[in-house]
C-alpha positions in Angstrom: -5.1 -8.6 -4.2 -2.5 -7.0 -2.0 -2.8 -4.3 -0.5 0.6 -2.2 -0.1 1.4 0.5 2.5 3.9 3.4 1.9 7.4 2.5 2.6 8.7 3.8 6.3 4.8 4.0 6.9 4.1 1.0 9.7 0.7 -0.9 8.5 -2.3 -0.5 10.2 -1.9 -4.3 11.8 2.0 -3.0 13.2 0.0 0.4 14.4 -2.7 -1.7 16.2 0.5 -4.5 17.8 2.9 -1.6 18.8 1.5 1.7 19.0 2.9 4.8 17.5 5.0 7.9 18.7 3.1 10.8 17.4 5.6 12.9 16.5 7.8 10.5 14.8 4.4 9.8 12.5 3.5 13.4 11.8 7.5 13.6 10.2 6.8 10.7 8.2 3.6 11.5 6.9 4.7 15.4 6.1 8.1 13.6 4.2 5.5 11.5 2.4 3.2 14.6 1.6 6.2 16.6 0.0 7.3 13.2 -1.7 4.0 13.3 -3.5 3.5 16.8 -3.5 7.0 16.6 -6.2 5.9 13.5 -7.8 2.1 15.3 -8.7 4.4 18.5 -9.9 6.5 16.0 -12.3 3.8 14.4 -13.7 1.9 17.4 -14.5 4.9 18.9 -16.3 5.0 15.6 -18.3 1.2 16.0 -19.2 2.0 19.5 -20.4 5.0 18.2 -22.5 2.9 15.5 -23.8 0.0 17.7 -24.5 2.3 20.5 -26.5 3.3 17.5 -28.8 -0.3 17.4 -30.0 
């Protein structure tokens, strides 16, 4: 199996070859963190949707 990263997240291999600038990181991870953030808000209204139709 695979193992995927996040897109515009570097791998842990690419981390290791090149280093990181540490404030350029902590932007990605926080964009990532509201991206999920919304996607966990969307699903739960879906769930309540789903659940009302019961």
């Amino acid at each position: 199996m695979h193992i995927h990263h996040l897109p515009e997240v570097p791998s842990s291999s690419e981390v290791e070859q090149n280093g990181y600038e540490l404030v350029k990181m902590d932007a990605t991870l926080l964009q990532k963190l509201e991206e999920m953030t919304l996607y966990v808000i969307e699903l739960q209204k879906r769930i309540k949707v789903l659940e009302e139709g019961k």
